[in-house]
N, C-alpha and C positions, 0 to 999 in steps of 0.2 A: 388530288381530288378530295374533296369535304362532302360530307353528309348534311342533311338538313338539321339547322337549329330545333335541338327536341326540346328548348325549354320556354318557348311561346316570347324568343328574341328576335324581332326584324334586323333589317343591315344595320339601321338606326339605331339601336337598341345595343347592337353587339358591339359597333362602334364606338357609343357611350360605357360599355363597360369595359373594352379595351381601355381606351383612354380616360378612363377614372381607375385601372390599376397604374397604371402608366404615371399618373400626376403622382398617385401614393407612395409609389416604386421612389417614385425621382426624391421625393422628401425623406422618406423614411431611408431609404439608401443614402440619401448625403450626410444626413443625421449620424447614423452607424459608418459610415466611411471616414469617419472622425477618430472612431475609437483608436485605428491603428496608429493616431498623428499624437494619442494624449503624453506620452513618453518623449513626444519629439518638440512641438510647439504646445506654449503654456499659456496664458489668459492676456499676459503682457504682451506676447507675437500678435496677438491677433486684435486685441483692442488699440483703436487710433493710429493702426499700419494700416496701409494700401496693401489691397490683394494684390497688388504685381509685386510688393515688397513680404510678402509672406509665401508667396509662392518660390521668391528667390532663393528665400531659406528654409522651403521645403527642398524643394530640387536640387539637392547635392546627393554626389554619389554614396554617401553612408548612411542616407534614407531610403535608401535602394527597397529594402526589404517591407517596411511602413507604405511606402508609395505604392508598391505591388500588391499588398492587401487593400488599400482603401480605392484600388482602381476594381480589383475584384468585388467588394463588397459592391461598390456605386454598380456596375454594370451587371452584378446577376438580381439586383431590384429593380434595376431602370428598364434590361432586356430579356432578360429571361423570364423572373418570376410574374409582371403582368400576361405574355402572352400563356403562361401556363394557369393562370389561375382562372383570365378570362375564358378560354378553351375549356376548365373544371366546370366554368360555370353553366356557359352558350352550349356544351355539345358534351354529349352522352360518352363519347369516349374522346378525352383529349389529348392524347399520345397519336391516335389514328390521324384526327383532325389536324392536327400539328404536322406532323408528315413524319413522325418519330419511329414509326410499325411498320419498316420497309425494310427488304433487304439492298446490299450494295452486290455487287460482281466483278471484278477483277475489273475486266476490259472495261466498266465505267470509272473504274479510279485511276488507270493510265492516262483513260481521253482528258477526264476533267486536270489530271495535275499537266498535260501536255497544253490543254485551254491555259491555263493559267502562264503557263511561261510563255504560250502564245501572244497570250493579250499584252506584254509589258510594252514592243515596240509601241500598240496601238493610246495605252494609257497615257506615255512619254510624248508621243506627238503631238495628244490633248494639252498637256502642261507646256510646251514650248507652245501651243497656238493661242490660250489661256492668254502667255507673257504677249502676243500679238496684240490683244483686243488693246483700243486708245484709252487705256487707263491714264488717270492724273496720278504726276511726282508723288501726291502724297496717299495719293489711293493704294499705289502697288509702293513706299512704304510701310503704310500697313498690315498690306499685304503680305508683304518681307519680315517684318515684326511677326506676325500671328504663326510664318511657318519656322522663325528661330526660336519661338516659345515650345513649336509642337517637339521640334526636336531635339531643344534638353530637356522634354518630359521623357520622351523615348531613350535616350542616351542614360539618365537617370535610373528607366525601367526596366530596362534592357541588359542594366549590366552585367556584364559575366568575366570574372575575372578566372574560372575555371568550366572544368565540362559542368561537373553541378548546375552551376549559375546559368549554364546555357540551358541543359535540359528544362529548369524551373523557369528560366522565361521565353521557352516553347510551350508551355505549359498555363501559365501566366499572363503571356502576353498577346500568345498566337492561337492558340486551341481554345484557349474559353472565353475569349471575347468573340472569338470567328462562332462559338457554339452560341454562344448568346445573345449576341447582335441578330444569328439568323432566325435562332426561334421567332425573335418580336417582327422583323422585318419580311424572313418569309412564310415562316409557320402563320404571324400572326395577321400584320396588318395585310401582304400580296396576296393572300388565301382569302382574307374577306372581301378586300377590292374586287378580285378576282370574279369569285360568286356572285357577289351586288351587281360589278356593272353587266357582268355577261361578254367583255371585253379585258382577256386578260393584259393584252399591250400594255390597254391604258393601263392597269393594275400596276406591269411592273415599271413603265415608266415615270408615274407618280411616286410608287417604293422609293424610286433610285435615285428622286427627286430630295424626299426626305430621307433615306439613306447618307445621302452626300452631304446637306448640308446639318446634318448632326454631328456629324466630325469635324467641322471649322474649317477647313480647312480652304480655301478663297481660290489659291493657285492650283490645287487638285481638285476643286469642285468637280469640271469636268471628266476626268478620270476616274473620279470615284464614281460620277454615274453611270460612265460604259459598262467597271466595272460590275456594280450592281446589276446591271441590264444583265448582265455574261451569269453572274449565280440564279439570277430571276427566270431566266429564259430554263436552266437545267431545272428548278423546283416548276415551272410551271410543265414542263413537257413530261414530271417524272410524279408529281406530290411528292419525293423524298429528299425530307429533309437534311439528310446525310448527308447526300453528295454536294448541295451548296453549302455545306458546314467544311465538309475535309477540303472542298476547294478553296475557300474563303481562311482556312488554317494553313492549306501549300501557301496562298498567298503572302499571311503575314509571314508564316518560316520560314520562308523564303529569304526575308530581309533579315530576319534576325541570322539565320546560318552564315551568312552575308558580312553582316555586321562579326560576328565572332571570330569567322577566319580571317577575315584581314585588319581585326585589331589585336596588336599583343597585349599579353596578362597584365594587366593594371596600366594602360593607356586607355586612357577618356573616350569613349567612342563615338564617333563622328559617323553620324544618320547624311549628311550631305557629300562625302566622298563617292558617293555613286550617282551624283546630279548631272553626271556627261550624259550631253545627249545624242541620240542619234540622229541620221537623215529622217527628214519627215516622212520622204516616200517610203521609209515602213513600216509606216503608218499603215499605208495603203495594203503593203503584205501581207499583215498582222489583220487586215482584218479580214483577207483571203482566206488565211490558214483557220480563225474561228470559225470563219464558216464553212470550210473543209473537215473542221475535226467534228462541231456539230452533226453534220451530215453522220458521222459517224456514230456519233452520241445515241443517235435517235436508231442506228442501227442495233445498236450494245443495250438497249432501254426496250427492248422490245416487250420482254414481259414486264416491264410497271406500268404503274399507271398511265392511261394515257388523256384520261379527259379532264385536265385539270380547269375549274372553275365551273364545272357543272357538278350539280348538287346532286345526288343519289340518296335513297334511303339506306340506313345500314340491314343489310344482311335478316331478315326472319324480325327486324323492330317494326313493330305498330304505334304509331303515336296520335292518338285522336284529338287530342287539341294542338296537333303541329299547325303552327299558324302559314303554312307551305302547303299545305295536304290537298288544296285545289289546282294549285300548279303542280305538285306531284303527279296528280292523275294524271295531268294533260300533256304529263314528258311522255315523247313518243309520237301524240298524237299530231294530225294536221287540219289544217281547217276545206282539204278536197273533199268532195264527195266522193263514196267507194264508188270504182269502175263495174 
């Protein structure tokens, strides 16, 4: 739950200053996502080469260490540091606003990491129904191209040729992108939608909408939006930001633990050895059991927050030129006459 904008910013307004850190993030973070690459590639890689031919010769496993800084750098400008600055700007406390001043409790970090291994039949059903749709030869080519790309970026990123290498790309690959993707995605943009429309569905189903297709990824598009839906549903029922951050981190560590145990020291690791899929119907399971542990969720959450997308004043603040302050009054009220 968010408090009212105390700095005389409409939806319009906060949206526009989201998305004016958001554009600066994206430039100024690719700009600086460079520096880790100046040791690797030089003026002659990059002038009158094709990006698919300079990306080949980034993407070797002895860039491991370059590649994992310039993905860090890109995504705490592109995800992180807009929605916290917009938040510095729009609203009087933005750690609160954000959903960062909660606490977590046991039994909600059980539910959500047991959510999370919950949802995989249901994600994998999406992706085998995905290969269903009457795609053209050359569409799901494409298609096939863009997820062999994704996966020698990962294989590249991911490597771990000891425990080290593993802990640093749980660290690297699964915890602060899961930290950063959520601040922008649920702290920033599902929290605004949220308040604006006064319908948080819609809120997190547009999230999950842009969620998904920021990742590229064509054959997961749909699984990524379930997903999304599954973190959005916990930040909307809780405001804490936490628990769709540590869920969205079991998720990625999940793969990389994955990835570690069943490749040996210095073998190439292959992201596509876990593409078996399972029976569709459970699908059907999977999405029983989320809404069995939910049911639970919402038991374990009882002390947080509960009204997420309605706006409250903070605590003892007075704001007289809150451009809200008339619809403040009127929370509460109704338009009967007293009996």
């Amino acid at each position: 739950m968010a408090h009212f904008a105390t700095k005389r910013f409409n939806y319009w307004g906060q949206l526009g200053v989201l998305t004016a850190f958001c554009g600066g993030g994206l430039i100024v973070g690719g700009i600086l996502s460079l520096v880790p690459l100046l040791g690797i590639l030089h003026l002659k890689d990059l002038a009158g080469g094709s990006s698919n031919k300079v990306m080949a010769n980034l993407m070797v496993p002895a860039n491991a260490t370059a590649v994992r800084w310039m993905q860090f750098i890109s995504t705490l400008f592109l995800f992180f540091l807009p929605p916290f600055f917009y938040a510095l700007v729009c609203h009087q406390k933005p750690s609160l606003h954000l959903g960062f001043k909660h606490k977590v409790n046991l039994p909600q970090i059980v539910i959500i990491v047991l959510l999370m291994l919950a949802c995989m039949p249901l994600i994998d059903s999406l992706q085998q129904i995905t290969l269903k749709f009457p795609w053209s030869k050359a569409t799901l080519l494409r298609f096939d191209l863009a997820e062999q790309e994704y996966n020698k970026e990962i294989s590249v990123i991911a490597r771990m040729d000891n425990f080290s290498d593993y802990i640093i790309a749980m660290i690297m690959v699964a915890f602060l992108p899961a930290l950063f993707e959520e601040t922008l995605f649920r702290g920033g943009l599902q929290n605004l939608l949220s308040r604006w429309f006064k319908k948080p569905i819609i809120a997190i189903i547009i999230t999950s909408i842009i969620f998904s297709a920021i990742h590229g990824s064509y054959l997961g598009f749909l699984s990524r939006v379930a997903l999304s839906v599954i973190l959005g549903w916990m930040y909307y029922r809780t405001g804490n930001l936490w628990l769709s951050a540590i869920a969205h981190f079991f998720n990625n560590g999940f793969g990389i633990t994955a990835l570690y145990f069943s490749t040996k020291p210095g073998e190439k690791l292959d992201p596509t050895k876990f593409d078996a899929h399972l029976p569709l119907w459970m699908g059907l399971v999977s999405a029983a059991a989320i809404y069995g542990l939910f049911t639970l969720f919402e038991k374990a959450s009882k002390g947080s927050i509960d009204r997420p997308g309605q706006e409250v004043l903070i605590e003892d603040y007075i704001d007289t030129n809150n451009p809200f302050l008339a619809e403040i009054e009127n929370i509460g009220h109704t338009d009967q006459p007293p009996i």
